[in-house]
Backbone and ligand atoms as CSV (ligand in chain L), in Angstrom:
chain,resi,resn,atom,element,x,y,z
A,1,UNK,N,N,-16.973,-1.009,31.110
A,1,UNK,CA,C,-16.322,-2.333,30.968
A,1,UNK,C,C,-16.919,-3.093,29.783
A,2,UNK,N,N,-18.244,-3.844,29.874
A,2,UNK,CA,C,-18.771,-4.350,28.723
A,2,UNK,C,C,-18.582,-3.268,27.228
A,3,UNK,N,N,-18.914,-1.773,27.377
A,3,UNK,CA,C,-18.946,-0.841,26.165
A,3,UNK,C,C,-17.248,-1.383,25.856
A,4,UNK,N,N,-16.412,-1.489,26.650
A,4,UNK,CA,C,-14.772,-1.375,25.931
A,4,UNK,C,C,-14.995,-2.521,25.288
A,5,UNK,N,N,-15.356,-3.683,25.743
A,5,UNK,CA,C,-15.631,-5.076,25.211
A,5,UNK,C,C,-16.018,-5.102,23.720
A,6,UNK,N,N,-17.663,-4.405,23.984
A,6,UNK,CA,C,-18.046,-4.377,22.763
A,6,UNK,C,C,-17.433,-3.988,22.062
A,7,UNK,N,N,-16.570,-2.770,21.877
A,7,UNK,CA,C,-16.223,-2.130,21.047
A,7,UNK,C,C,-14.574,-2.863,20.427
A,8,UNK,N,N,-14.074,-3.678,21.521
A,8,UNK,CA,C,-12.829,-4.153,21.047
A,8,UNK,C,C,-14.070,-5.488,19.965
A,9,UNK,N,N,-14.771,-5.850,20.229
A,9,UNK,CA,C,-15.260,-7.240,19.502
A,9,UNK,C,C,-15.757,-6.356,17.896
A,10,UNK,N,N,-16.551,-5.473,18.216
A,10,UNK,CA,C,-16.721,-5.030,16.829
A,10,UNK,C,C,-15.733,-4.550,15.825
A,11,UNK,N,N,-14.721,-4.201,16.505
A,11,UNK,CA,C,-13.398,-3.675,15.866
A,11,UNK,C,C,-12.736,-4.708,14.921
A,12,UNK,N,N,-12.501,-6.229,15.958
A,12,UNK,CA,C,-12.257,-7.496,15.601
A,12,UNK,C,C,-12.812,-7.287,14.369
A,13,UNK,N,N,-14.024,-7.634,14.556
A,13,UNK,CA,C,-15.248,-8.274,13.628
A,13,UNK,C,C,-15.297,-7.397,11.756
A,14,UNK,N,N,-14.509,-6.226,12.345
A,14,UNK,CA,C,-13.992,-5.157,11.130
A,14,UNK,C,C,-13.244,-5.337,10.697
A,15,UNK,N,N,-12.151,-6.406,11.524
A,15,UNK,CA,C,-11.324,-6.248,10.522
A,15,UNK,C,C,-10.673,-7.718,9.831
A,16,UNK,N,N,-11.919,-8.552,10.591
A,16,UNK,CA,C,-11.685,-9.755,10.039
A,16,UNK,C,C,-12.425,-9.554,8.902
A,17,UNK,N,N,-13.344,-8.525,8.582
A,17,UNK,CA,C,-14.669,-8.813,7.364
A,17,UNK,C,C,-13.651,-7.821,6.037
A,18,UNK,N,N,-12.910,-6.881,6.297
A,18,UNK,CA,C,-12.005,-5.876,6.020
A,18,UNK,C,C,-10.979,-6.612,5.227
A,19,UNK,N,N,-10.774,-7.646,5.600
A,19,UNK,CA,C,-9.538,-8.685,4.750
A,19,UNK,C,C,-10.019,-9.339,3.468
A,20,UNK,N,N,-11.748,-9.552,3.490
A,20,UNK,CA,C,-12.349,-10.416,2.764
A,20,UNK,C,C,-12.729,-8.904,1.562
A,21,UNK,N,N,-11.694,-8.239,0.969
A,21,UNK,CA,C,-12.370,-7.341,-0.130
A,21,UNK,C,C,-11.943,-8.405,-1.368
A,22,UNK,N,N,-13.159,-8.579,-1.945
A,22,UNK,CA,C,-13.153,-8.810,-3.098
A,22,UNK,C,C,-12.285,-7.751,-4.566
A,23,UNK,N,N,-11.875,-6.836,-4.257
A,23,UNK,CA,C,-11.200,-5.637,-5.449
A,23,UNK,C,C,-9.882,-5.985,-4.680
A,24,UNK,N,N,-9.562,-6.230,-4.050
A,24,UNK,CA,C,-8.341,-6.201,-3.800
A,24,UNK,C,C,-7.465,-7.185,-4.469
A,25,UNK,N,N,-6.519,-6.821,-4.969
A,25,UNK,CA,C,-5.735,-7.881,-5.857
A,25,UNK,C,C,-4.922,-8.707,-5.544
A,26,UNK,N,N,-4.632,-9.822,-5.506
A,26,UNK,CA,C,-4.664,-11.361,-5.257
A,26,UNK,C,C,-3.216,-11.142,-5.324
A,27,UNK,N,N,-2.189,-11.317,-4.211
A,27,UNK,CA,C,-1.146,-11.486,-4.944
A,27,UNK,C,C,-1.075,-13.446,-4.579
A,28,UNK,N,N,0.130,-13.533,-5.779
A,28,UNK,CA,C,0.275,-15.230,-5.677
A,28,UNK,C,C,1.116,-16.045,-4.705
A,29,UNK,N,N,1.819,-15.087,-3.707
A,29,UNK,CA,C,2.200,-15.791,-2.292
A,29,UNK,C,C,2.055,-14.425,-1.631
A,30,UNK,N,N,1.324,-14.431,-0.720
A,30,UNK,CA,C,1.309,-12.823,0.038
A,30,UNK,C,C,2.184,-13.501,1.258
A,31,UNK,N,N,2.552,-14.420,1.557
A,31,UNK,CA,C,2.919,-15.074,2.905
A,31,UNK,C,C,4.212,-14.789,3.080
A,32,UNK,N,N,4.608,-14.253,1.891
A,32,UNK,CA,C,6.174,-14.021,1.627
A,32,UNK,C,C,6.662,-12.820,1.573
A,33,UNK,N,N,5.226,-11.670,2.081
A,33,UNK,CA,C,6.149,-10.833,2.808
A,33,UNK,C,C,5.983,-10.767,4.370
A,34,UNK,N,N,7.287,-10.419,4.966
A,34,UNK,CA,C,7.410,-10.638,5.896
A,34,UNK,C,C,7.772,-9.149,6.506
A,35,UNK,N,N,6.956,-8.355,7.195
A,35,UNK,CA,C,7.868,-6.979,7.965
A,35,UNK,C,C,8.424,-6.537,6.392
A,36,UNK,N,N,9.627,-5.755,6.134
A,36,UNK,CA,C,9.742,-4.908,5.369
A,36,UNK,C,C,10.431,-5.873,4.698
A,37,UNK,N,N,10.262,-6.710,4.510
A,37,UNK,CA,C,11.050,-8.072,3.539
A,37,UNK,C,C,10.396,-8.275,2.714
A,38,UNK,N,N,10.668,-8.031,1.328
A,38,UNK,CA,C,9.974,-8.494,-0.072
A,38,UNK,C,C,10.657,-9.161,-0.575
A,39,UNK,N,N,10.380,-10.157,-0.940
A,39,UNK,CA,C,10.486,-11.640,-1.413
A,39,UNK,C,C,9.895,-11.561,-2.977
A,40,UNK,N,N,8.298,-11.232,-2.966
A,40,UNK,CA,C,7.939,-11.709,-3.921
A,40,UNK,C,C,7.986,-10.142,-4.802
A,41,UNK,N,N,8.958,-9.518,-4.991
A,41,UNK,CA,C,9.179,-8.223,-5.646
A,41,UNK,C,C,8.940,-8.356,-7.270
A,42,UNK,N,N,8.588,-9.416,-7.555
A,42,UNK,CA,C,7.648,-9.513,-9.023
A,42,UNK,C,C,6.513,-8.888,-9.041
A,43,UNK,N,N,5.658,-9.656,-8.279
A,43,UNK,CA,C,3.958,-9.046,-7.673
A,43,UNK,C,C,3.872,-7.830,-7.523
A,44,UNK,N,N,4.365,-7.050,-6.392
A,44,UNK,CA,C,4.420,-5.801,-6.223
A,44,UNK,C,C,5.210,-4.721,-7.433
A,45,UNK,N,N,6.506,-5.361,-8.048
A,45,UNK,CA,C,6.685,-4.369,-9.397
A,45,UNK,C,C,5.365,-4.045,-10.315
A,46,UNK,N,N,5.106,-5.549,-10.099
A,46,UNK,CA,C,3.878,-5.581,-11.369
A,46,UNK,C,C,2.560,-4.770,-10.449
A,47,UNK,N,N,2.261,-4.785,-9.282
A,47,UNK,CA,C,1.216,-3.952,-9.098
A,47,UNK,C,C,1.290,-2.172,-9.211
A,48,UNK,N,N,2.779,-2.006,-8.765
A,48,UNK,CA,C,3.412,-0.523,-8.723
A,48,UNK,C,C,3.238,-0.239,-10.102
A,49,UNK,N,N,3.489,-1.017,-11.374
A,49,UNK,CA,C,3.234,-0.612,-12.936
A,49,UNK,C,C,1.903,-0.422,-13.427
A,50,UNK,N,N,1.165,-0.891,-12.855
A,50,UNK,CA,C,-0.290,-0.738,-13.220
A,50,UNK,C,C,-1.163,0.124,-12.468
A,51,UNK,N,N,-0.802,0.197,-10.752
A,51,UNK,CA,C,-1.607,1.320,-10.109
A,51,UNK,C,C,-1.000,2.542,-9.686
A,52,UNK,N,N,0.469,2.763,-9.597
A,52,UNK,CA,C,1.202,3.458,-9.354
A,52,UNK,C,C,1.968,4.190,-10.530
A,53,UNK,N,N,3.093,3.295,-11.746
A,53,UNK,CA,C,3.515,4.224,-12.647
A,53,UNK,C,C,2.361,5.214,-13.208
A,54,UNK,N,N,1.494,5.143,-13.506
A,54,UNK,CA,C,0.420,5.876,-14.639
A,54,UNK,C,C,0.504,7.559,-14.231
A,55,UNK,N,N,1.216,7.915,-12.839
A,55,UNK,CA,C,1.284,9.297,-12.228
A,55,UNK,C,C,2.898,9.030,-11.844
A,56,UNK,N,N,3.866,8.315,-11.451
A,56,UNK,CA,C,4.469,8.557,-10.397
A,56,UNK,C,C,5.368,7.629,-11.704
A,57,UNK,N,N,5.280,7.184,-12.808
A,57,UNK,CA,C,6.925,6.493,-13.665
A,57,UNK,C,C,6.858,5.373,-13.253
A,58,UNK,N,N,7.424,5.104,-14.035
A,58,UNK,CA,C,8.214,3.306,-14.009
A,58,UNK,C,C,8.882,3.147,-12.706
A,59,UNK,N,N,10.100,3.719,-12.971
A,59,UNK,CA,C,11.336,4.395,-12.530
A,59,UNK,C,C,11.066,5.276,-10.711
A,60,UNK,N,N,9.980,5.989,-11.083
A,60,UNK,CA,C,10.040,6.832,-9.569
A,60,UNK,C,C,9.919,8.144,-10.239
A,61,UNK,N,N,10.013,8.373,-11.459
A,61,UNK,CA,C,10.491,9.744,-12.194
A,61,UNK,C,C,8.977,10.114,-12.899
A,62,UNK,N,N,8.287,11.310,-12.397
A,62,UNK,CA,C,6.579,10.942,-12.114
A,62,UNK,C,C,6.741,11.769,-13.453
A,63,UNK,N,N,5.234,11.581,-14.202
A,63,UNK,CA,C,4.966,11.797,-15.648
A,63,UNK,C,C,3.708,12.616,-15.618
A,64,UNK,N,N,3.027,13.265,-14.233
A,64,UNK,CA,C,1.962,14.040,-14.600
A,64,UNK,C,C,2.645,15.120,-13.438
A,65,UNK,N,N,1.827,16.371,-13.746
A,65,UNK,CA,C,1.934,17.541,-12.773
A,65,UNK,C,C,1.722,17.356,-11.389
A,66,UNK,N,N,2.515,17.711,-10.561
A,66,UNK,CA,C,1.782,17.534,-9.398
A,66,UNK,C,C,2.344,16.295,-8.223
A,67,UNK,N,N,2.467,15.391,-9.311
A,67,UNK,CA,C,2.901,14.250,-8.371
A,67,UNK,C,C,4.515,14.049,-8.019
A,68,UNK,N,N,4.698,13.855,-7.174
A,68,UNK,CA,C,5.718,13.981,-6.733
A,68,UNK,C,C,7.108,12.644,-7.348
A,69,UNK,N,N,8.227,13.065,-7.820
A,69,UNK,CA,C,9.634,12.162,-7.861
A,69,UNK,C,C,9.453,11.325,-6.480
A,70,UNK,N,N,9.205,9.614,-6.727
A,70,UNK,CA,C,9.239,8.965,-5.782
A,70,UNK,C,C,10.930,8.671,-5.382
A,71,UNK,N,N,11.600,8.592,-6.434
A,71,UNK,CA,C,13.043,8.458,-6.907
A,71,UNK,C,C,13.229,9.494,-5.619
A,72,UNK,N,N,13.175,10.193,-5.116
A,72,UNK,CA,C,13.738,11.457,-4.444
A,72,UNK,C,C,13.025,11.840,-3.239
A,73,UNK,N,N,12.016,10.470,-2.853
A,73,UNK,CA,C,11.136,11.242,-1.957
A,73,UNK,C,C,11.664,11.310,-0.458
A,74,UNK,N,N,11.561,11.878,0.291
A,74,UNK,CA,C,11.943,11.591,1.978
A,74,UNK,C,C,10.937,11.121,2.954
A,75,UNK,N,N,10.079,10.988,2.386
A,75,UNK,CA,C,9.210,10.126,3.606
A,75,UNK,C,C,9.888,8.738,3.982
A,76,UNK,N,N,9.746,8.432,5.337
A,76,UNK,CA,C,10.359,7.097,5.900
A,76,UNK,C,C,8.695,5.897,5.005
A,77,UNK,N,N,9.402,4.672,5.433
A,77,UNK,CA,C,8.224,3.765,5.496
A,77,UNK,C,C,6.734,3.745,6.048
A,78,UNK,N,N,6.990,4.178,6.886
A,78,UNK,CA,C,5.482,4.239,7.510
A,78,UNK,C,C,4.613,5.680,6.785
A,79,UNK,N,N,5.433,6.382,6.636
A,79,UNK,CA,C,4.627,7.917,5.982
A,79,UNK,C,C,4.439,7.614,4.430
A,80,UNK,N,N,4.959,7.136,3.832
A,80,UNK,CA,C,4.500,6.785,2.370
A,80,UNK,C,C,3.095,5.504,2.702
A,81,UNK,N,N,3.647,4.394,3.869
A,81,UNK,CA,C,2.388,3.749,4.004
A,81,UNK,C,C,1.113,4.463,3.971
A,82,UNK,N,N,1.144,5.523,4.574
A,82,UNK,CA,C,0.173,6.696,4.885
A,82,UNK,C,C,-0.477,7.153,4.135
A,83,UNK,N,N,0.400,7.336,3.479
A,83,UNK,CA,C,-0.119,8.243,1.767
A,83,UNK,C,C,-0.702,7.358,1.113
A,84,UNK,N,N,0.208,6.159,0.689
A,84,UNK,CA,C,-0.811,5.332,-0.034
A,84,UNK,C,C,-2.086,4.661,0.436
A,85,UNK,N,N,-2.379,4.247,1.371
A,85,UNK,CA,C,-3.539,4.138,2.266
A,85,UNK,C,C,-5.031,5.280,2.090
A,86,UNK,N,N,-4.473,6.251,2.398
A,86,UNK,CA,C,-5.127,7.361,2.432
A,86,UNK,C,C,-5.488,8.091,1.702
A,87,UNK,N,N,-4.420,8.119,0.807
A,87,UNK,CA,C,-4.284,9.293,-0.293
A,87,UNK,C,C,-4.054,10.438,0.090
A,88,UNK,N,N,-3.559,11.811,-1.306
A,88,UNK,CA,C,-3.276,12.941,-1.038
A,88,UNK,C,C,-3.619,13.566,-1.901
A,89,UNK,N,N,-4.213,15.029,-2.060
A,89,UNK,CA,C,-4.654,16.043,-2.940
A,89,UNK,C,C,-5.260,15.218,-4.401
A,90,UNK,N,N,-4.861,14.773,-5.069
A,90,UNK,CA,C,-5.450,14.208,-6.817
A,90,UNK,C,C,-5.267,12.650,-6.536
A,91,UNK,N,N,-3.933,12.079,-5.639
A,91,UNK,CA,C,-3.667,10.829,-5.388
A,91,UNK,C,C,-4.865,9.995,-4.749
A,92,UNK,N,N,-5.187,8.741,-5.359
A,92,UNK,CA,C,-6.174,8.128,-4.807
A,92,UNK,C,C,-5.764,7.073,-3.888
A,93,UNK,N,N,-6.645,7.271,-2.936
A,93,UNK,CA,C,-6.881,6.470,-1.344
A,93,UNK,C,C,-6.829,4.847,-1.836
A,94,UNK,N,N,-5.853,3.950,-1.741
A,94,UNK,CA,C,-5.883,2.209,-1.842
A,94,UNK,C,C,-6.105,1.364,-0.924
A,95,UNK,N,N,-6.716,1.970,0.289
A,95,UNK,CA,C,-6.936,1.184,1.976
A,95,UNK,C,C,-8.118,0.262,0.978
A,96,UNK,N,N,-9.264,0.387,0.162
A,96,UNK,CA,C,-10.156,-0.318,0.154
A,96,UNK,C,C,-9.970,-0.765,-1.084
A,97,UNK,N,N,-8.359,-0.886,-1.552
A,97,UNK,CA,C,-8.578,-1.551,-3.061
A,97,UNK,C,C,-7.370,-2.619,-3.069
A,98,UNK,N,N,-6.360,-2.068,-2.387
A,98,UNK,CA,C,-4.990,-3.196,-1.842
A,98,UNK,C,C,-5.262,-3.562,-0.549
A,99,UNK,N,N,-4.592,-4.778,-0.213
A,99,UNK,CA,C,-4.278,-5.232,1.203
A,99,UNK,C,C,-3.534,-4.669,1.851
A,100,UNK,N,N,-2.689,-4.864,3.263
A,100,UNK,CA,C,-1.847,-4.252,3.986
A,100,UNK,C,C,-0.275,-4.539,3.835
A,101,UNK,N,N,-0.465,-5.904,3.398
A,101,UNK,CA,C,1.055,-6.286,3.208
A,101,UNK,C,C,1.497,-6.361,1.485
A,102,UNK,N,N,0.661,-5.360,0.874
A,102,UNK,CA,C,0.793,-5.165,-0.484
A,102,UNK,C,C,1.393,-3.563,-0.847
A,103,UNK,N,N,0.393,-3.115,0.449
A,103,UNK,CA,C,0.748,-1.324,0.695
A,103,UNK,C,C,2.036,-0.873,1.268
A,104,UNK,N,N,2.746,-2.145,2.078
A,104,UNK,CA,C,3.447,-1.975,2.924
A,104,UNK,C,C,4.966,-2.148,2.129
A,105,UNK,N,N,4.681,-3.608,1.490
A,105,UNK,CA,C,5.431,-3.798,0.061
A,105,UNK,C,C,5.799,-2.949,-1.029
A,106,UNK,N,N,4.905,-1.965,-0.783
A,106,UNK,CA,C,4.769,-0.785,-1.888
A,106,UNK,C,C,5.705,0.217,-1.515
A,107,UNK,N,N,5.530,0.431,-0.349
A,107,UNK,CA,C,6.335,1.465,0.169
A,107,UNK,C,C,7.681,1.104,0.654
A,108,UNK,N,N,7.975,-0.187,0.203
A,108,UNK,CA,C,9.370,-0.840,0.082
A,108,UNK,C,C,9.886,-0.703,-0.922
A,109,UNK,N,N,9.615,-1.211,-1.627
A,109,UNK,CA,C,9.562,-1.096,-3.008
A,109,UNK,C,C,9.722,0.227,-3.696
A,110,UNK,N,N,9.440,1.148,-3.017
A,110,UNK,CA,C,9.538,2.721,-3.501
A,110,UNK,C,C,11.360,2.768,-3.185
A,111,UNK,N,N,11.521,2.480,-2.310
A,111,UNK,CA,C,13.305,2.434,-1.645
A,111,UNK,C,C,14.238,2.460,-2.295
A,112,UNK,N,N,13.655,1.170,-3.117
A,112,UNK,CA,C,14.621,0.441,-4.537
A,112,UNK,C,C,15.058,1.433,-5.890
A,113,UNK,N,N,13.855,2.796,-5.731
A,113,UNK,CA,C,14.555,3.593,-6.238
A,113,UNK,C,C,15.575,4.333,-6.308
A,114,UNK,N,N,15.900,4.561,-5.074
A,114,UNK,CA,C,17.056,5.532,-4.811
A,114,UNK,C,C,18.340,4.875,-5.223
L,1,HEC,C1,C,-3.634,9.794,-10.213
L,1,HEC,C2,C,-2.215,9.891,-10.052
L,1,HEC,C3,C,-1.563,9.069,-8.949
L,1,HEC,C4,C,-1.572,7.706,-8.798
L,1,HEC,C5,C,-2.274,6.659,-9.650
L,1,HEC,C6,C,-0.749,7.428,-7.634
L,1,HEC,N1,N,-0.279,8.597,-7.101
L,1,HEC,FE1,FE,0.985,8.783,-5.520
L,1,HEC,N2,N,0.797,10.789,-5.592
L,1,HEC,C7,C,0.109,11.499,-6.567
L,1,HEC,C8,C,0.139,12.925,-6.238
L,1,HEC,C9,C,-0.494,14.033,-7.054
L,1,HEC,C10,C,0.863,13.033,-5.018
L,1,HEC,C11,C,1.131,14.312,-4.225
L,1,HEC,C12,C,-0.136,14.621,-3.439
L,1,HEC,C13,C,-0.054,15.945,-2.735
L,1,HEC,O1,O,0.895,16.181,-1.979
L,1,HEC,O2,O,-0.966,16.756,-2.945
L,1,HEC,C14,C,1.284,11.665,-4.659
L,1,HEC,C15,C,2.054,11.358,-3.545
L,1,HEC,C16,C,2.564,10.108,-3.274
L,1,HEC,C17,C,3.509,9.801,-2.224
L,1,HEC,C18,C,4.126,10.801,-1.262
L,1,HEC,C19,C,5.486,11.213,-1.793
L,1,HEC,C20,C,6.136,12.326,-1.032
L,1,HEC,O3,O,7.380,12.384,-1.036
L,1,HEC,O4,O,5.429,13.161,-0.441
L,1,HEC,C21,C,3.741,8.460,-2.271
L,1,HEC,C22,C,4.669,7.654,-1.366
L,1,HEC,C23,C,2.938,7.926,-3.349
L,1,HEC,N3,N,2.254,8.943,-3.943
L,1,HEC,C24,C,2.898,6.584,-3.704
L,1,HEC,C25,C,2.018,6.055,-4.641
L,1,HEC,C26,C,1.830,4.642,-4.866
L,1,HEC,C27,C,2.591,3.523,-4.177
L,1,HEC,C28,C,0.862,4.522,-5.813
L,1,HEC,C29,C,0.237,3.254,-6.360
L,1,HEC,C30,C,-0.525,2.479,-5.415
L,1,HEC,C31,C,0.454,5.870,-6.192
L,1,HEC,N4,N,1.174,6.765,-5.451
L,1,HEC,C32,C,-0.488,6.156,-7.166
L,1,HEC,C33,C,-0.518,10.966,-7.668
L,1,HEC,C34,C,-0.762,9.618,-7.880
């Protein structure tokens, strides 16, 4: 009983301290996304051009070996959340460099290609 306690309070305590990353990039209304609603689709173009085109295109139409046509991809929302979070094979892990409703935005934002 107390161990579940503890462990739900430290969890808390992770992920209230987890929000406060300093590398993570600032967007200028994050409040405005809402669930899979992007609003502020400036912010996120502009973050997708700087951390995302450099492997994966402007466009979705990827420019190094390996990485996959986002333009064409079939993962739903939550499985690209995944990927970008996590990372895959050469792709680098963004859980500790973006926020959640930036990642989530991202993988909205991938949609707009098709
Ligand atoms: C260094 C190059 C690189 C960068 C930067 C990069 N990716 Fe990737 N990405 C890859 C590679 C390579 C894969 C395929 C990994 C594998 O399957 O081994 C991939 C896979 C993916 C997939 C899965 C696609 C599918 O259909 O399986 C998504 C979604 C994705 N990337 C989104 C992003 C987003 C969003 C960003 C920016 C935050 C990003 N990537 C930045 C190289 C990159």
């Amino acid at each position: 009983m107390t161990k579940g306690f503890l462990f739900i309070a430290v969890l808390s305590v992770l992920m209230i301290t987890s929000c406060d990353n300093p590398a993570s990039i600032e967007l200028k209304n994050p409040s405005f996304i809402e669930g899979e609603e992007i609003t502020n689709r400036i912010d996120i173009a502009l973050i997708y051009r700087y951390k995302c085109s450099i492997c994966h295109g402007e466009k979705g139409i990827s420019i190094i070996d390996g990485a996959p046509n986002l333009i064409s991809t079939q993962l739903s929302v939550e499985e690209k959340i995944a990927v970008i979070l996590n990372g895959r094979g050469t792709m680098p892990p963004q859980k500790d460099v973006l926020d959640m409703p930036t990642i989530r935005g991202l993988a909205v934002f991938i949609d707009s290609f098709k």
